[in-house]
py3Dmol code that shows the C-alpha trace and the ligand (Angstrom):
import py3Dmol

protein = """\
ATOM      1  CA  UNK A   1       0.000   0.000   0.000  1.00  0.00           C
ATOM      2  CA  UNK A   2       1.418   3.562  -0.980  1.00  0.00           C
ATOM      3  CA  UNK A   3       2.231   5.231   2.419  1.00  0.00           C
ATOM      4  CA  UNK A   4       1.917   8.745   0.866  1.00  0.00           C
ATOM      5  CA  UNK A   5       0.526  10.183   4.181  1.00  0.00           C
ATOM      6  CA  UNK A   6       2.662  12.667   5.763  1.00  0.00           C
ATOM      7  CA  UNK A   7       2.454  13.338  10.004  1.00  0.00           C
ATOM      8  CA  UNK A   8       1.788  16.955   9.223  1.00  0.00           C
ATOM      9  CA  UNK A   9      -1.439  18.685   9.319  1.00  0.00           C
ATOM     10  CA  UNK A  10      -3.600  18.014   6.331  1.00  0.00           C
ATOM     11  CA  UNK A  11      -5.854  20.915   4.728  1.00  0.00           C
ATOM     12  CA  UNK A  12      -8.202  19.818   2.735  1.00  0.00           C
ATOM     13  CA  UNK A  13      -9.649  22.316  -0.124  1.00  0.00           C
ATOM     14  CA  UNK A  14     -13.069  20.899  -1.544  1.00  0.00           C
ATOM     15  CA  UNK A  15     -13.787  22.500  -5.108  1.00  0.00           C
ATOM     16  CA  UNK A  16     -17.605  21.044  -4.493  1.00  0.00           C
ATOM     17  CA  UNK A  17     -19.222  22.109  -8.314  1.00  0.00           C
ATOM     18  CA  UNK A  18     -18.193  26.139  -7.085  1.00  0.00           C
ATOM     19  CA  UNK A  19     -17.923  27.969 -10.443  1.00  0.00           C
ATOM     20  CA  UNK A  20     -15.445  30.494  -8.928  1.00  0.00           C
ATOM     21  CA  UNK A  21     -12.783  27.034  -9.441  1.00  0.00           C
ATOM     22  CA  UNK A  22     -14.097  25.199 -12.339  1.00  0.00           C
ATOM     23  CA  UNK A  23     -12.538  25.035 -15.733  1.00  0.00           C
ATOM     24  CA  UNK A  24      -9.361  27.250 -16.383  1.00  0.00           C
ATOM     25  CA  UNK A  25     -10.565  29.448 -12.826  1.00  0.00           C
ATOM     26  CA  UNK A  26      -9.675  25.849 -11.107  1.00  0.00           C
ATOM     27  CA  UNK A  27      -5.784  25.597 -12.678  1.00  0.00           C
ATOM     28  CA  UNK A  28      -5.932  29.377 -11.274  1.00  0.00           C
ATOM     29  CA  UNK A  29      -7.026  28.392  -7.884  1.00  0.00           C
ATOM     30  CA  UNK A  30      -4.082  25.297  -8.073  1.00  0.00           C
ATOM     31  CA  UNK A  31      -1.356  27.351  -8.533  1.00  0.00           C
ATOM     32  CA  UNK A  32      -2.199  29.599  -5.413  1.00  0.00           C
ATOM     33  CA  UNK A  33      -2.632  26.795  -2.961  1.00  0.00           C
ATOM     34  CA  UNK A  34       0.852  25.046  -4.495  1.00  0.00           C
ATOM     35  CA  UNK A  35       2.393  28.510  -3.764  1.00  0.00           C
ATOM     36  CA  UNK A  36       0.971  28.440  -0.346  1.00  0.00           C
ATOM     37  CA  UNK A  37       2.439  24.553   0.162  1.00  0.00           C
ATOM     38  CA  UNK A  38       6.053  25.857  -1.573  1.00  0.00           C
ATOM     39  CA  UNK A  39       6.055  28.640   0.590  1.00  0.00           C
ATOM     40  CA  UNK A  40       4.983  27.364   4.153  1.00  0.00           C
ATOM     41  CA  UNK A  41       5.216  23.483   4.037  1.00  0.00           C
ATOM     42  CA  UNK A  42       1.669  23.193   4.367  1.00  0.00           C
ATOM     43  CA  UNK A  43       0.442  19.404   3.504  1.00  0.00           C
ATOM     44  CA  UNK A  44      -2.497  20.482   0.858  1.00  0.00           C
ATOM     45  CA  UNK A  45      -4.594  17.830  -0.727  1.00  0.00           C
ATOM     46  CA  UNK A  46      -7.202  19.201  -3.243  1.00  0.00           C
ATOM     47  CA  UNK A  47     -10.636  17.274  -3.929  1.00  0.00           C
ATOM     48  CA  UNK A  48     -11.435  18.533  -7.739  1.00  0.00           C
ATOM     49  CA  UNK A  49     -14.486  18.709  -9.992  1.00  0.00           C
ATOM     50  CA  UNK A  50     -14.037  14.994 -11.986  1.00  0.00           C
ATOM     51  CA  UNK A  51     -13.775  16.084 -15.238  1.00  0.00           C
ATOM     52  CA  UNK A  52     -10.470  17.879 -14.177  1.00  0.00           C
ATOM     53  CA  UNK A  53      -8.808  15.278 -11.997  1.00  0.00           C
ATOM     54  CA  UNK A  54      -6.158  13.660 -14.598  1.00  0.00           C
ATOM     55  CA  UNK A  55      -5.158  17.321 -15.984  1.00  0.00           C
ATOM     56  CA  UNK A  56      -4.484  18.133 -12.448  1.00  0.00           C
ATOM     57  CA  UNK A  57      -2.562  15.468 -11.619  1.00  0.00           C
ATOM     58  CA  UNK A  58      -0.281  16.514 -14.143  1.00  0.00           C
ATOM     59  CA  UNK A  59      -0.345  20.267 -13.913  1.00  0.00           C
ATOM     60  CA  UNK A  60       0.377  20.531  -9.412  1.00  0.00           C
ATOM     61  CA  UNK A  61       1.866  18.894  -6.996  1.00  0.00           C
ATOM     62  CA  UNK A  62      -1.034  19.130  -4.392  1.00  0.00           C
ATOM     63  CA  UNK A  63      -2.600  15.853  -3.570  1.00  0.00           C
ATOM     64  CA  UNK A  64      -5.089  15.135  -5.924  1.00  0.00           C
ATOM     65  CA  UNK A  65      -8.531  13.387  -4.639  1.00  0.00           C
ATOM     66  CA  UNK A  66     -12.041  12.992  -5.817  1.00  0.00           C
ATOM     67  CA  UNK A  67     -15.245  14.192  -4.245  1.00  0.00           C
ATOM     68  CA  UNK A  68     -16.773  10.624  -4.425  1.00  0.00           C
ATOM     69  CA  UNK A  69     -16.798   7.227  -5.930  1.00  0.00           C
ATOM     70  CA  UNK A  70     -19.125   4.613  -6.436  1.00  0.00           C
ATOM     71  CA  UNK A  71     -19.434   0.980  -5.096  1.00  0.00           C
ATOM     72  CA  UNK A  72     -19.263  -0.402  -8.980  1.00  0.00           C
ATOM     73  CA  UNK A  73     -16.775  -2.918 -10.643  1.00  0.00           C
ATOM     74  CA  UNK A  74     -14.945  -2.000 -13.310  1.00  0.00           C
ATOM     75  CA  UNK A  75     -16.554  -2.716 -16.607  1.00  0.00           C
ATOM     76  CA  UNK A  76     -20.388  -2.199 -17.872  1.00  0.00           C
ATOM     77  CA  UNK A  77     -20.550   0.499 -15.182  1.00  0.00           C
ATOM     78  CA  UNK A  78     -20.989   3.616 -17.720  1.00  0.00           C
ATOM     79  CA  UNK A  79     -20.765   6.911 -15.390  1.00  0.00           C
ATOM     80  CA  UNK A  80     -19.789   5.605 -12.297  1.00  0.00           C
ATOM     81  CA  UNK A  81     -16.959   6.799 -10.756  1.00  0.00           C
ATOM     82  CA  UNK A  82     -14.363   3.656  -9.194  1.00  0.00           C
ATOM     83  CA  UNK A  83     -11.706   3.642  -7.245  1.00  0.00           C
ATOM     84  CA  UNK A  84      -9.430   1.464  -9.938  1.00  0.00           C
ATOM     85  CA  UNK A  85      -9.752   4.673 -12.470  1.00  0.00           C
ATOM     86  CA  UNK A  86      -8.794   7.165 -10.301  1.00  0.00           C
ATOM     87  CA  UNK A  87      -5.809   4.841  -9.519  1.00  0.00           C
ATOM     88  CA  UNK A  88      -4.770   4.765 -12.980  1.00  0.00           C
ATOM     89  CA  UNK A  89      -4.876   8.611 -13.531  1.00  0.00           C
ATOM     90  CA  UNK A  90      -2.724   8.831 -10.581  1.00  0.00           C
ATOM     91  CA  UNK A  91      -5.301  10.261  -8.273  1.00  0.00           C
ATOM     92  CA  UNK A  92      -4.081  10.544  -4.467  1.00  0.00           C
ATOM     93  CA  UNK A  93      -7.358   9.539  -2.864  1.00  0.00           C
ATOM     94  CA  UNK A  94     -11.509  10.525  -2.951  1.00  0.00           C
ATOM     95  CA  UNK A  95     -13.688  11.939  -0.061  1.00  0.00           C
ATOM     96  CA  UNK A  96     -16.560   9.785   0.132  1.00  0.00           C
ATOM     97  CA  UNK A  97     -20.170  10.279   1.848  1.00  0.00           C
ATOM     98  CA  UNK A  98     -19.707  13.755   1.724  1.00  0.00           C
ATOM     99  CA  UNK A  99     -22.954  14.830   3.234  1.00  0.00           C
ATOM    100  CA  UNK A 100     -24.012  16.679   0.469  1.00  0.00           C
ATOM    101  CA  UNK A 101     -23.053  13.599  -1.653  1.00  0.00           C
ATOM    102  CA  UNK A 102     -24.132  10.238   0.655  1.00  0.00           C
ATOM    103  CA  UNK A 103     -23.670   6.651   0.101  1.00  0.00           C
ATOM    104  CA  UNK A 104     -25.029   3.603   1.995  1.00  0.00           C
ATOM    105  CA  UNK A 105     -22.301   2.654   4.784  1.00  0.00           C
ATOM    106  CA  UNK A 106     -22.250  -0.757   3.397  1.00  0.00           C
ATOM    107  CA  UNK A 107     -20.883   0.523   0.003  1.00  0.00           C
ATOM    108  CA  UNK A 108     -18.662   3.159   2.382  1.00  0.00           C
ATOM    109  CA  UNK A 109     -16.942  -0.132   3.425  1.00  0.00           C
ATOM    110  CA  UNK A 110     -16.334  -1.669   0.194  1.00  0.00           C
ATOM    111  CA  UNK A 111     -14.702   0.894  -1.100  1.00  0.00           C
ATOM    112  CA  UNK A 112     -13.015   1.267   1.210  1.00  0.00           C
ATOM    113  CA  UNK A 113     -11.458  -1.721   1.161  1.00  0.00           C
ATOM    114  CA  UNK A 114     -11.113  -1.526  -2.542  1.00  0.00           C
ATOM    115  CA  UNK A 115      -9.028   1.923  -1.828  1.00  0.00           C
ATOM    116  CA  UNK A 116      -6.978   0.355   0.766  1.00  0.00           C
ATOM    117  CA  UNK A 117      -5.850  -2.568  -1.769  1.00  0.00           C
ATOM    118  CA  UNK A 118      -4.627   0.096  -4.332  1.00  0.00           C
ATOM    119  CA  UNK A 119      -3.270   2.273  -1.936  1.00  0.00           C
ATOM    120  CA  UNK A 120      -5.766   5.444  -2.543  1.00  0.00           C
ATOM    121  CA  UNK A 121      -6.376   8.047   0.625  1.00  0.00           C
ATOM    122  CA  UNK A 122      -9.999   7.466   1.857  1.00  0.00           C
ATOM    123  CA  UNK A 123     -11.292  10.403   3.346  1.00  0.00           C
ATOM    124  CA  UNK A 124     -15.075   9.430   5.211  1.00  0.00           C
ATOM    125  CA  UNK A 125     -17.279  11.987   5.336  1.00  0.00           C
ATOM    126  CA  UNK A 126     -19.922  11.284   8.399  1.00  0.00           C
ATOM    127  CA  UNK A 127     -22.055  13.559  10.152  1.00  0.00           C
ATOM    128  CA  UNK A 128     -22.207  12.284  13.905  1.00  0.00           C
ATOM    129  CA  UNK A 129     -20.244  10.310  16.817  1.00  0.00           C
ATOM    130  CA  UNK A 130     -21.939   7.498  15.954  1.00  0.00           C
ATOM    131  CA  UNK A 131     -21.306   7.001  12.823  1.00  0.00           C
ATOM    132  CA  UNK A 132     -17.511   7.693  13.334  1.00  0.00           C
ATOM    133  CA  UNK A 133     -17.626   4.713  15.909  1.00  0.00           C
ATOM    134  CA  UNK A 134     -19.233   2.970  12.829  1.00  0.00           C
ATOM    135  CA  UNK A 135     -16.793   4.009  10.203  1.00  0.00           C
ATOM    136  CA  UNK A 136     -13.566   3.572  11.758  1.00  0.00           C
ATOM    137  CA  UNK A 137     -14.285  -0.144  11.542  1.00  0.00           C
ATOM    138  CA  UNK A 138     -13.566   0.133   8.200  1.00  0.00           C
ATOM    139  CA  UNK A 139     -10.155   1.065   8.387  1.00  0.00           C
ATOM    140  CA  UNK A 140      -9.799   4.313   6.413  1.00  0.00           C
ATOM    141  CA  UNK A 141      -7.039   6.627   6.620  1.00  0.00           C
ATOM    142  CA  UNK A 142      -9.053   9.193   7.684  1.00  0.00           C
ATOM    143  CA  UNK A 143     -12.582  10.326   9.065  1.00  0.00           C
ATOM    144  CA  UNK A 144     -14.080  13.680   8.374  1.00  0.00           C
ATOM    145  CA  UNK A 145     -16.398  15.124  10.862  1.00  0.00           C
ATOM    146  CA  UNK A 146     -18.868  17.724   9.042  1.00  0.00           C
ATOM    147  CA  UNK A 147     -21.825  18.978  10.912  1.00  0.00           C
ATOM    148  CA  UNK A 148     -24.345  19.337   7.886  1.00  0.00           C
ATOM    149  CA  UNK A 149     -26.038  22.429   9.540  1.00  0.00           C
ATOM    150  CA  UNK A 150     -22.730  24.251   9.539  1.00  0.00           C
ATOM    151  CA  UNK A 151     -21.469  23.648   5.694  1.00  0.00           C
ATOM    152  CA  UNK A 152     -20.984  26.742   3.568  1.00  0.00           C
ATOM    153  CA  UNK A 153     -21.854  29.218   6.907  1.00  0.00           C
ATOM    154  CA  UNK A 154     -19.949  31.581   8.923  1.00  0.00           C
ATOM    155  CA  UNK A 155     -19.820  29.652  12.514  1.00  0.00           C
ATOM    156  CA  UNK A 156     -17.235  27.221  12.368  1.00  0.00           C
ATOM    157  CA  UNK A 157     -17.487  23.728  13.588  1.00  0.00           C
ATOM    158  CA  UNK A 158     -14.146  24.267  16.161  1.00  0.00           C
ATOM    159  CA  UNK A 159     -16.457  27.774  17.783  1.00  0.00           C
ATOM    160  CA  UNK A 160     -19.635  26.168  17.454  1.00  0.00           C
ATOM    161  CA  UNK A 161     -19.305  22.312  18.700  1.00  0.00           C
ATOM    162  CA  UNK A 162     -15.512  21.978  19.927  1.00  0.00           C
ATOM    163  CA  UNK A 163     -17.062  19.251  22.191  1.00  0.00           C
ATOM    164  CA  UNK A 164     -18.114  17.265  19.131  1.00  0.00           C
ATOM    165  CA  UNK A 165     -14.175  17.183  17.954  1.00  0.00           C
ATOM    166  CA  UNK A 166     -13.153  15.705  20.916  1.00  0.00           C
ATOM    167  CA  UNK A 167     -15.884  12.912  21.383  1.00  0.00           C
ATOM    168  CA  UNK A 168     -15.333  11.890  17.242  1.00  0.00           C
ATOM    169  CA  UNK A 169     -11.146  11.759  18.378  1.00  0.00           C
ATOM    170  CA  UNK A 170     -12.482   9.235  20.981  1.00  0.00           C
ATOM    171  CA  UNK A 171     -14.542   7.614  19.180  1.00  0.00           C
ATOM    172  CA  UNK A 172     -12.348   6.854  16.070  1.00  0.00           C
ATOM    173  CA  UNK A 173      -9.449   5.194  17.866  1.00  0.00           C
ATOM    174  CA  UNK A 174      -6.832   4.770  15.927  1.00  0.00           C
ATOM    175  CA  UNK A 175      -8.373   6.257  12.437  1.00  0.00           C
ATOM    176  CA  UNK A 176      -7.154   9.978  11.925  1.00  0.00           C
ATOM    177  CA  UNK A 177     -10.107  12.487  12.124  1.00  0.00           C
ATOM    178  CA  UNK A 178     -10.347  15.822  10.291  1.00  0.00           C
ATOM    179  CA  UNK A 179     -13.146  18.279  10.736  1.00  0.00           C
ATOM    180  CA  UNK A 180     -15.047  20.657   8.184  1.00  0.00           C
ATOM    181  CA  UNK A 181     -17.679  23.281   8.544  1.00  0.00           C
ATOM    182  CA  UNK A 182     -17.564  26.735   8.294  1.00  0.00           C
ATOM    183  CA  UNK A 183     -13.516  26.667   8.961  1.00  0.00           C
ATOM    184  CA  UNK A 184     -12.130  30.589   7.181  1.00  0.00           C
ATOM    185  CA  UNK A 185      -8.959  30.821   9.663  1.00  0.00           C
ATOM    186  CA  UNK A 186      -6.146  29.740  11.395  1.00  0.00           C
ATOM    187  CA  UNK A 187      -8.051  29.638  14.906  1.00  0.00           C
ATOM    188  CA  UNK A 188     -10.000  27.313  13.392  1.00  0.00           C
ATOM    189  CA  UNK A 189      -7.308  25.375  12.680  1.00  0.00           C
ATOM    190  CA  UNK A 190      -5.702  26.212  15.886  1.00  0.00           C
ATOM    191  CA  UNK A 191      -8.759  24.225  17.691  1.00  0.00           C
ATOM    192  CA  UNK A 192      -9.197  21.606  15.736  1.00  0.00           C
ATOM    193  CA  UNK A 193      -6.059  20.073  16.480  1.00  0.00           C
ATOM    194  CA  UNK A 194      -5.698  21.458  19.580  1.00  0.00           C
ATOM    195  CA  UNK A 195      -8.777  19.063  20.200  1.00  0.00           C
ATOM    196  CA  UNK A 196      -7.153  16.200  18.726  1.00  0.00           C
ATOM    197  CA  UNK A 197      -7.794  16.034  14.794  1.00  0.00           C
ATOM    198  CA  UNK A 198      -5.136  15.999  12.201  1.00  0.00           C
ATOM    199  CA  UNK A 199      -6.409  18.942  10.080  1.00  0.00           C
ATOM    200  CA  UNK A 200      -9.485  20.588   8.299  1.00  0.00           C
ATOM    201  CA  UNK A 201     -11.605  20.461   5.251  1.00  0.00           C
ATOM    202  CA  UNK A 202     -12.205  23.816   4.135  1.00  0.00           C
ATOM    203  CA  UNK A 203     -14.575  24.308   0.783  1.00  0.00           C
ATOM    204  CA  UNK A 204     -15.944  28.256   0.605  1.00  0.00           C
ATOM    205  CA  UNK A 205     -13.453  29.741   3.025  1.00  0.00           C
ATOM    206  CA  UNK A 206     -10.784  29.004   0.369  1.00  0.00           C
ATOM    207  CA  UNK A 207     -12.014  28.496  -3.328  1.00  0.00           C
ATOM    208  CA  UNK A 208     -15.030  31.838  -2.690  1.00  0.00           C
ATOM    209  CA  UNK A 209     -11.989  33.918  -0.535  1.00  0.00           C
ATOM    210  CA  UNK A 210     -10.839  37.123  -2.157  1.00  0.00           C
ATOM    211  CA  UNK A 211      -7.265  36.237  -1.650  1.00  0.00           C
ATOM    212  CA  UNK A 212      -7.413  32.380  -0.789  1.00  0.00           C
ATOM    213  CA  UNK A 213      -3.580  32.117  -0.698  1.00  0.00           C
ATOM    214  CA  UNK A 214      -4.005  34.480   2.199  1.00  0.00           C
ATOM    215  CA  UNK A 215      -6.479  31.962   4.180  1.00  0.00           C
ATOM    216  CA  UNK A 216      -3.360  29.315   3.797  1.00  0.00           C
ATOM    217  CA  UNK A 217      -0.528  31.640   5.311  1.00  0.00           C
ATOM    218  CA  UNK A 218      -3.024  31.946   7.804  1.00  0.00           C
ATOM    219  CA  UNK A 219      -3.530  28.155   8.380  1.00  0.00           C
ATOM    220  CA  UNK A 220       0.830  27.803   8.166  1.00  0.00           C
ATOM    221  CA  UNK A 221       0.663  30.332  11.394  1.00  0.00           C
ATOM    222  CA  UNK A 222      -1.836  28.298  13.233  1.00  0.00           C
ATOM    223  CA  UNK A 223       0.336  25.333  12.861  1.00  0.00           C
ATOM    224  CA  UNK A 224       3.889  26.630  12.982  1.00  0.00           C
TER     225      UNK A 224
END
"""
ligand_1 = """\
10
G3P
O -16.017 19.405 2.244
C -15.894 20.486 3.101
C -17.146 21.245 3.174
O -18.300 20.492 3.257
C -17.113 22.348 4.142
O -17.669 23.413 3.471
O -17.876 25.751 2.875
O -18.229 25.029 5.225
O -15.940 25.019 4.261
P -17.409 24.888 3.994
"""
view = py3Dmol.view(width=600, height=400)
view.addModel(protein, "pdb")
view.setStyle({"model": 0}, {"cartoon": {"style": "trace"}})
view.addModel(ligand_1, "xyz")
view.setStyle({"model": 1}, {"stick": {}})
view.zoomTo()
view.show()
């Protein structure tokens, strides 16, 4: 299995479908957040609109995921989205049951164990403790707390639920968590892994920012 995870923290950047990164305004949005790495050692993975993934894999040196994939074998499967494809474009990993994007847990653990066979970063997307408890069965390298009722606002989940950090750490054991929600800044940051998680996902605090490479020096302070 490719070890390709690094101890630092990780920020995730979710493109979602946000025009202000899609087509050429995406490549744009790249090159800030690789400046941002080169400059400040930050450990950036990017999850990318599909129809982009293999140019950016190619064009940046950011970890390249998808947004999802689907429990379907390769083959007859016309429009699903596998973990063996991504492989072969040289994707890094996929977030999966994103909650704006959710999958049966039963197919959550097949891919899973599909992505762990290839060596692909699988990034679980759940909404509550529970479900964490349920997920980390599944070995991935990473589950990501998101309260749904805090995507896309201006509370962030480490201000608004810091409580809900620490019980998902406890609650995951040995499987890395990483948190999401309305995270713009380095406190954000700051409390998150002061809690115990191993980074953020961040979607509109970074790709709708007026200077998103900014937000990143930001999240380099919180950490260094
Ligand atoms: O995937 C991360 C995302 O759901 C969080 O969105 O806009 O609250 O950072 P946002």
């Amino acid at each position: 299995m490719k070890n390709l995870i690094n101890p630092t923290p990780l920020i995730l950047v979710n493109f979602k479908n946000f025009l202000e990164c899609s087509g050429a305004l995406s490549f744009q949005l790249a090159k800030k957040l690789q400046k941002s790495a080169d400059d400040t050692g930050l450990q950036i993975a990017i999850s990318v609109q599909s129809f982009l993934l293999s140019e950016m894999v190619k064009y940046t040196d950011l970890k390249i995921m998808s947004q999802h994939l689907d429990a379907k074998s390769e083959g007859s499967t016309t429009g699903s989205l596998i973990p063996e494809v991504l492989n072969s474009v040289g994707g890094w990993g996929s977030l999966l049951n994103h909650s704006e994007k959710r999958i049966p847990l039963e197919d959550v653990e097949k891919i899973v164990n599909r992505m762990n066979e290839l060596g692909l970063v699988s990034i679980v997307c759940v909404e509550n403790v529970e479900e964490v408890g349920i997920v980390s069965k599944f070995k991935p390298n990473f589950i990501a707390i998101e309260p749904p009722e805090l995507i896309g606002g201006d509370i962030s989940v480490s201000t608004a639920k810091p409580e809900l950090i620490t019980e998902s750490v406890l609650a995951a054991g040995e499987v890395s968590v990483l948190v999401g929600a309305g995270i713009k800044n380095g406190d954000d940051l700051k409390i998150a892994l002061a809690l115990g998680a191993k980074g953020v996902l961040v979607a509109s605090g970074v790709c709708k920012a007026k200077d998103p490479y900014e937000v990143m020096l930001d999240f380099a302070k919180a950490i260094n």
